[in-house]
C-alpha positions as CSV (number, residue, x, y, z in Angstrom):
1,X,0.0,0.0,0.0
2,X,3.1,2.1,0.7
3,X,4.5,1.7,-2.6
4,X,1.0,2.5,-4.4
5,X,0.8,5.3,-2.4
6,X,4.0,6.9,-3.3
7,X,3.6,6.2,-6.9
8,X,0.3,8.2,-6.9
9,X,1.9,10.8,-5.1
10,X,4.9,10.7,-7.8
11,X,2.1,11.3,-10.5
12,X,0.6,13.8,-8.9
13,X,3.5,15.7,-8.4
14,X,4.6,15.3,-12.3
15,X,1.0,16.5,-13.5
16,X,1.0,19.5,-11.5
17,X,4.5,20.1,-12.6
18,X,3.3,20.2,-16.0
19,X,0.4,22.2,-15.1
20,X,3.0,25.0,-13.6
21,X,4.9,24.2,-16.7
22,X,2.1,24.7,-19.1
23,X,1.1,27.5,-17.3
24,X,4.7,29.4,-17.6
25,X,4.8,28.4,-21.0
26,X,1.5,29.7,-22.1
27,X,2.0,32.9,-20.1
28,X,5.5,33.7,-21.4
29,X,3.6,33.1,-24.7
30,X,0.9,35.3,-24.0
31,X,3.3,37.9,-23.0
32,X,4.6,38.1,-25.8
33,X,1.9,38.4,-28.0
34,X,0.6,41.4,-26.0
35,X,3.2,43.0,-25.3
36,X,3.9,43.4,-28.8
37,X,0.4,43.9,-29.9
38,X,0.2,46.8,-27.1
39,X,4.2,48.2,-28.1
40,X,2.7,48.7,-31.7
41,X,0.2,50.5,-30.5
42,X,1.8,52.9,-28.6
43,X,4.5,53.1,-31.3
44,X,2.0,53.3,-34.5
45,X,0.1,56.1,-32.4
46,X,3.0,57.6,-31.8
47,X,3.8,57.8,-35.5
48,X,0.2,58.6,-36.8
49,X,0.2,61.3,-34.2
50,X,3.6,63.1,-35.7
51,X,2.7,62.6,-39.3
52,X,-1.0,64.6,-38.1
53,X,0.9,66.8,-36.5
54,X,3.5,67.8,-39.0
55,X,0.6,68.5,-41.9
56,X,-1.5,70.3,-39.5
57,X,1.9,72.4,-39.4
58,X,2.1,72.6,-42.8
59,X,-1.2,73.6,-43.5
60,X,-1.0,76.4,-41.3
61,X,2.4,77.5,-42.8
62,X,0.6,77.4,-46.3
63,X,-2.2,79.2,-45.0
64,X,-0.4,82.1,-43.2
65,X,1.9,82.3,-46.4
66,X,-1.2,82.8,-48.5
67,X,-2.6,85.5,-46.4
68,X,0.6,87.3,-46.5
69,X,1.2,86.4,-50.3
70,X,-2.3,88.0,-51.3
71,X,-1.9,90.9,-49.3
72,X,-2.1,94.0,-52.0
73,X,-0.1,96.1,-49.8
74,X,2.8,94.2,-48.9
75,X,3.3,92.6,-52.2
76,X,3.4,96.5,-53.7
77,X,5.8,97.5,-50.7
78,X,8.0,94.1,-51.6
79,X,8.2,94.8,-55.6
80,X,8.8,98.3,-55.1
81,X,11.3,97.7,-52.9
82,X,12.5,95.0,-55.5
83,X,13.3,97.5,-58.0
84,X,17.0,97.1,-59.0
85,X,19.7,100.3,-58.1
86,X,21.0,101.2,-61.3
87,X,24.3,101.8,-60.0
88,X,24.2,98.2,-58.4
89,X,22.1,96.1,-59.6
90,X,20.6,94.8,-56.6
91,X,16.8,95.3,-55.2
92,X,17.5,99.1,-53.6
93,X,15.5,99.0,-50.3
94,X,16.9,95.6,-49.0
95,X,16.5,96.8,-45.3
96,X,13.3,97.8,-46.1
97,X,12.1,94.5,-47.2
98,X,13.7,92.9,-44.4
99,X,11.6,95.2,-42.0
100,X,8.5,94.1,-43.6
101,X,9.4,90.1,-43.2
102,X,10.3,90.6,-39.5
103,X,6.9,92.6,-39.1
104,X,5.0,89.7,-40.5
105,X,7.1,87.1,-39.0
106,X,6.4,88.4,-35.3
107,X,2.6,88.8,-36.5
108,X,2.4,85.2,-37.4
109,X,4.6,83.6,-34.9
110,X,6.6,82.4,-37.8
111,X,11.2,81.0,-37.3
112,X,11.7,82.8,-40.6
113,X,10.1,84.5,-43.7
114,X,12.4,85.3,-46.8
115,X,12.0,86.9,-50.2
116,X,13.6,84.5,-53.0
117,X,14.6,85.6,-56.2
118,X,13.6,84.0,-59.3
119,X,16.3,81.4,-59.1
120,X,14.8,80.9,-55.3
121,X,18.1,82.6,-53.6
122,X,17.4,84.8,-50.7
123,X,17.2,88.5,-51.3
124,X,16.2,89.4,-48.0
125,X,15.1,87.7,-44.4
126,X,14.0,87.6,-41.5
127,X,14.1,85.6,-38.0
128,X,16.4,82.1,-37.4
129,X,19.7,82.7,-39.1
130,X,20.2,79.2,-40.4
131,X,16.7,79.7,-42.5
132,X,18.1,83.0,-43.3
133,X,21.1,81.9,-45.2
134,X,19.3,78.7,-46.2
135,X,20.2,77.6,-50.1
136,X,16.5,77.0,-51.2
137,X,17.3,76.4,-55.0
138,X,18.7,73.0,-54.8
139,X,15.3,72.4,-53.0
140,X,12.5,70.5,-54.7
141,X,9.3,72.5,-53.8
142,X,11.3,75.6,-55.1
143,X,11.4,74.0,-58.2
144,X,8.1,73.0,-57.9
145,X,6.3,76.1,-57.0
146,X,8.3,78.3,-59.7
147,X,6.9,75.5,-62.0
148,X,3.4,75.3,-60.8
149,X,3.3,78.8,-59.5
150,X,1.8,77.4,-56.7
151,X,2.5,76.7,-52.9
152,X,4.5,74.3,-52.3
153,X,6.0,72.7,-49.0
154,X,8.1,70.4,-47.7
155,X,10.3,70.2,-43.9
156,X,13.9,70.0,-44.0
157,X,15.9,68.5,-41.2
158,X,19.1,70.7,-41.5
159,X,20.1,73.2,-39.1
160,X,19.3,70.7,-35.8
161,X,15.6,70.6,-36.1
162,X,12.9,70.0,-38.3
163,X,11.6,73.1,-40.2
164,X,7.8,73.4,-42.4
165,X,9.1,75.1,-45.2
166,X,6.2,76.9,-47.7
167,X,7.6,78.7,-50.7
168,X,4.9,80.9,-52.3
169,X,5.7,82.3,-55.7
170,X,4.7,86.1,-56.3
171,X,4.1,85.8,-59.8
172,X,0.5,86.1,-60.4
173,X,0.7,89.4,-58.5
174,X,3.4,90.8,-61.3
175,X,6.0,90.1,-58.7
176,X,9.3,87.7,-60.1
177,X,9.9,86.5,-56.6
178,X,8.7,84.1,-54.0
179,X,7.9,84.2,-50.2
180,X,9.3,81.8,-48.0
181,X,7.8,81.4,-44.6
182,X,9.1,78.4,-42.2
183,X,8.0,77.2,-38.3
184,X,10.3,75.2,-36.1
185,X,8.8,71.7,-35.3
186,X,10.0,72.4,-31.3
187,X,10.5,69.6,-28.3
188,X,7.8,70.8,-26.8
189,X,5.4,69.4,-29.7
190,X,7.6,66.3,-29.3
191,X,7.0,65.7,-25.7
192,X,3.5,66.6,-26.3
193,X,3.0,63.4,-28.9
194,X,5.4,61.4,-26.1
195,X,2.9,62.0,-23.8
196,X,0.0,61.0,-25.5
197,X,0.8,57.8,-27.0
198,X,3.2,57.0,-23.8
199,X,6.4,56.2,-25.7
200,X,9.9,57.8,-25.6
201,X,10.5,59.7,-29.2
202,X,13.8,60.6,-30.9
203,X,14.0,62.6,-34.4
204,X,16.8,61.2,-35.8
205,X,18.6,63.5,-39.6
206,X,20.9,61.8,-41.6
207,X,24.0,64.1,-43.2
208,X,26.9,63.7,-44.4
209,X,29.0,63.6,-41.9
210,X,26.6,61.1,-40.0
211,X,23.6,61.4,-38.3
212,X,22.2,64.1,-35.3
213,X,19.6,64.0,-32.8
214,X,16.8,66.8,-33.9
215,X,15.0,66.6,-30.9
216,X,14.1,63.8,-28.6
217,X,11.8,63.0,-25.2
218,X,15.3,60.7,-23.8
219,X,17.5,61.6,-21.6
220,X,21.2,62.4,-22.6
221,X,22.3,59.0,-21.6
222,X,19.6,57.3,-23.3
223,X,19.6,59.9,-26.5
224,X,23.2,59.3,-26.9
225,X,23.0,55.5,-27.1
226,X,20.4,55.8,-29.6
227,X,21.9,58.0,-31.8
228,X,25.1,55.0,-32.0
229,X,22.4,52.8,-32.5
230,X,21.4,54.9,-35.6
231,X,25.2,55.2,-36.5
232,X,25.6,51.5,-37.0
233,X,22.3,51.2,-38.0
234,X,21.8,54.1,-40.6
235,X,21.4,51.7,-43.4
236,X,18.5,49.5,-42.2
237,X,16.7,52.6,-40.6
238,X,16.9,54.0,-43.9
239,X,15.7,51.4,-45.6
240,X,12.8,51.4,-43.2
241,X,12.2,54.7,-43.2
242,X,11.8,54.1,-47.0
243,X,8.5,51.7,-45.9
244,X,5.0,52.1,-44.9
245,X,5.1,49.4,-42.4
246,X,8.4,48.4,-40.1
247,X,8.6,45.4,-37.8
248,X,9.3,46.2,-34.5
249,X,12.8,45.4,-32.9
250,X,14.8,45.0,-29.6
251,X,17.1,48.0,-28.8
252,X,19.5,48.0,-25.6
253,X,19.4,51.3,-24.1
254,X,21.0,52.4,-20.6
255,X,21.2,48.4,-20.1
256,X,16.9,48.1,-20.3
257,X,15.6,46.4,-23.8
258,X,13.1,48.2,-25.0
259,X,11.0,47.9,-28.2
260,X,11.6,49.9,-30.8
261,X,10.6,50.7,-34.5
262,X,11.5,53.3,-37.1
263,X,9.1,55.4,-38.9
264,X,9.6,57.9,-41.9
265,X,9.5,61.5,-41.0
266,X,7.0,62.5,-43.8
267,X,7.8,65.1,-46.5
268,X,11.8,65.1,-46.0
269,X,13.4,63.2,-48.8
270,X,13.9,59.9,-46.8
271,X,16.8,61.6,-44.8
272,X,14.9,62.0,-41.3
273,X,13.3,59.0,-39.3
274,X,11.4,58.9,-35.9
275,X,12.9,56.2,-33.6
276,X,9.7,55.4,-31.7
277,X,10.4,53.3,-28.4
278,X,8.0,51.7,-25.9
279,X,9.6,51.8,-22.5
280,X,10.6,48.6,-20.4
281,X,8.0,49.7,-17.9
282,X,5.1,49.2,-19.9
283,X,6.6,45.4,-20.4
284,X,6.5,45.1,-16.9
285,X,3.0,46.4,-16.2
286,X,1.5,44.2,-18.6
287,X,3.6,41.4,-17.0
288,X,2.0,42.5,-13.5
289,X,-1.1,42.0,-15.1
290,X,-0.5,39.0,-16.5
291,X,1.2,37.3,-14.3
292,X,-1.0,36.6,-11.2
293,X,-4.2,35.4,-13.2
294,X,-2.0,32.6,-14.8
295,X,-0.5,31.8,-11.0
296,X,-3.9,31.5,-9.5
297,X,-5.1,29.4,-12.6
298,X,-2.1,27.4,-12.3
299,X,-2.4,27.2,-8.5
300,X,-6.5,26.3,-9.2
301,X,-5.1,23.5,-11.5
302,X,-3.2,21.9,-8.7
303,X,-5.6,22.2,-6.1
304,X,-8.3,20.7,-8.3
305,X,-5.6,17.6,-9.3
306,X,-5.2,16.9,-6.0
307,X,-8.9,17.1,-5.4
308,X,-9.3,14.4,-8.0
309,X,-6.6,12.7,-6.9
310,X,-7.6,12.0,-3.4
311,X,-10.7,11.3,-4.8
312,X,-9.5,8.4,-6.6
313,X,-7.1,7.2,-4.0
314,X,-10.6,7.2,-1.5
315,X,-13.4,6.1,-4.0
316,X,-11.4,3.7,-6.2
317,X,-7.6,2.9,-5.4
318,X,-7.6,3.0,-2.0
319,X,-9.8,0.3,-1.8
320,X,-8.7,-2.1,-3.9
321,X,-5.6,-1.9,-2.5
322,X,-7.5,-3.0,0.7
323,X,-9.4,-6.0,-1.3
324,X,-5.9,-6.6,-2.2
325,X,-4.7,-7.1,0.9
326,X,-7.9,-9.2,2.3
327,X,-7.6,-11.5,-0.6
328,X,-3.8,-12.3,0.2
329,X,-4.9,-12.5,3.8
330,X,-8.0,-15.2,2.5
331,X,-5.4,-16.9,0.4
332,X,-3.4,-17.9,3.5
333,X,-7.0,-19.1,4.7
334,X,-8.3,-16.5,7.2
335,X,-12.3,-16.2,5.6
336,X,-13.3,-14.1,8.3
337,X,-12.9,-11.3,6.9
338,X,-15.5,-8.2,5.6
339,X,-14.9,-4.6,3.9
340,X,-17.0,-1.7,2.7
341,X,-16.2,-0.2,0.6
342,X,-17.4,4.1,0.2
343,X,-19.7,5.3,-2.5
344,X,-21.4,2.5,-5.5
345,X,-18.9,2.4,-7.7
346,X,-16.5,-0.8,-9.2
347,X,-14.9,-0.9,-5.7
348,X,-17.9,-0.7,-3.9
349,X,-19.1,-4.1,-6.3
350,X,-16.1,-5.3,-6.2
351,X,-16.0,-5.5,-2.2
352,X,-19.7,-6.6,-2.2
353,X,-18.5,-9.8,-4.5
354,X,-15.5,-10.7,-2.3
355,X,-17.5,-10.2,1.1
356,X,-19.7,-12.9,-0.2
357,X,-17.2,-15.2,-1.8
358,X,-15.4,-15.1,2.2
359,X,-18.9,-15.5,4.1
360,X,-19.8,-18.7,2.0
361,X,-15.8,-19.8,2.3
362,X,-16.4,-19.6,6.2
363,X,-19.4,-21.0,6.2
364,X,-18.4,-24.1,4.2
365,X,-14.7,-23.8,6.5
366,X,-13.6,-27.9,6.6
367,X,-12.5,-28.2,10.2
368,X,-8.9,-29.1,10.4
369,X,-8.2,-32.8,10.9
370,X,-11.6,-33.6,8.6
371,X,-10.4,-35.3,5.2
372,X,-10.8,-33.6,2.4
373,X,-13.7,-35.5,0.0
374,X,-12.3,-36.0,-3.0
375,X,-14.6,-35.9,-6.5
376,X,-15.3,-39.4,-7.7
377,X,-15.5,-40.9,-11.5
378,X,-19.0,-41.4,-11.7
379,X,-18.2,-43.9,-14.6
């Protein structure tokens, strides 16, 4: 009985360690799946939020550009001003135009407004200094607006942030020139989109000479272990800024993995991506989630496997063992013997039988010293 008992036990302790097994496995796979599934959330808000915010910019660019492009006033102030020095050959109230830009610069909250000549080179500006000296030529949308005549915009990622650039052509007010207006994507609209979607944000440019944090919601420790990561990674993040949809990947920073993809900055020649990354913390609070259901299922499972097997151990294996036992004890010719089995189930009929089969053995007990009758050949 000993021996049966500790072989139950052994099975019972190897189920429930593959419940706890099953359980671990299942939840680490679990984990995974939503903590990716809730990552690319965060990180695909984060993405759709910068890309909304960044044509909300531009559309507000275009439309103060507009306003100040069909004012009758300051386009007559800006092509009399335009009229060339004899003596020089240059526009002869420079300053004056200059005046006029700053005016409507301040006005509009603008970083910079230029005039641009026909072959989009600045005549005269206002506000940042990079924009100032910018070389628009060798920009598309100056190409495009002097071919279209129309608006056209873009945001450039040089000078150490992104810029909304609209370049509005003069021309169908009898003007040869163009009006440049630009605002300063700033950290704070950065931290404003970290905020919301709960991810940490970097704007990552690509030059020449390598690339350079624009502006980012990480720490300096943190910012500059991403921007190595960009460094050895500039040709895959690239290529994935040259896709709709990126897979998402592990990135070590400041010793903590977190998850991580790389979006296109919209509208900047491929040369500027958003490294989007969902903190370790939001792993853990999913994990803290997670976690204790699973335990208390797994914990359930073992409780109810014991259940069942004590169960079976009392209603079924228990007592056989004891018939067992009472049949070895009959077989050495002790018939006084009885057992009831619990409940009405095969041990229960099985008891019943061999409590019978004993009473009629004692009944029909041959006294010792009585011989034995022997069956005779009737024949």
């Amino acid at each position: 009985m000993i021996d049966t008992k500790r072989k139950l036990l052994l099975v019972g302790v190897l189920a429930a360690s593959v419940i706890a097994a099953a359980a671990a496995a299942i939840g680490a796979w679990q984990f995974r799946q939503i903590n990716q599934m809730h990552a690319g959330r965060l990180l695909g808000t984060a993405n759709a939020l910068l890309t909304q915010t960044l044509n909300e910019r531009i559309r507000h660019v275009e439309g103060v550009s507009a306003a100040i492009a069909s004012n009758p006033g300051f386009v007559a102030y800006i092509a009399a001003a335009l009229e060339t020095d004899a003596a020089t050959g240059q526009p002869a109230d420079v300053a004056s135009i200059r005046d006029q830009l700053d005016e409507r610069r301040r006005e509009s909250a603008l970083a910079a407004t230029a005039v641009l000549d026909a072959n989009a080179r600045t005549i005269a500006a206002a506000g940042d200094t990079f924009l100032s000296g910018y070389d628009y030529s060798a920009l598309a949308l100056a190409k495009e607006a002097k071919n279209t005549v129309l608006a056209a915009s873009a945001i450039i990622s040089d000078g150490g942030h992104l810029h909304v650039i609209t370049i509005t052509p003069l021309a169908r007010a009898g003007v040869d020139a163009s009006l440049m207006t630009a605002e300063k994507f700033d950290d704070a609209s950065l931290r404003a989109i970290s905020g919301i979607s709960n991810t940490e944000l970097a704007l990552i440019a690509y030059a020449q000479d390598g690339p350079h944090v624009l502006t980012t919601t990480l720490g300096p420790n943190e910012a500059q272990a991403v921007l190595a990561q960009a460094s050895v990674n500039q040709a895959s993040w690239l290529g994935h800024a040259g896709a709709r949809d990126t897979n998402q990947s592990a990135l070590v920073v400041a010793g903590e993995t977190w998850t991580t993809q790389i979006f296109p900055v919209p509208r900047t020649d491929r040369n500027a991506v958003l490294v989007a990354l969902a903190a370790p913390t939001h792993s853990r609070a999913i994990a803290g989630t997670l976690w204790p259901p699973l335990a208390v299922a797994a914990i359930a499972g073992i409780l109810l496997l014991s259940l069942l097997l004590f169960r079976y151990w009392r209603g079924t294996l228990g007592p056989i063992v004891a018939i067992t036992g009472l049949a070895e004890r009959a077989q050495r010719g002790d018939f006084a013997l009885t057992f009831k089995a619990p409940g009405a189930g095969i041990a229960a009929r099985l008891a019943t039988a061999l409590n019978q089969i004993l009473a009629h053995l004692d009944r029909h007990r041959i006294p010792p010293g009585v011989p034995r009758r022997r069956a005779t050949d009737s024949r």
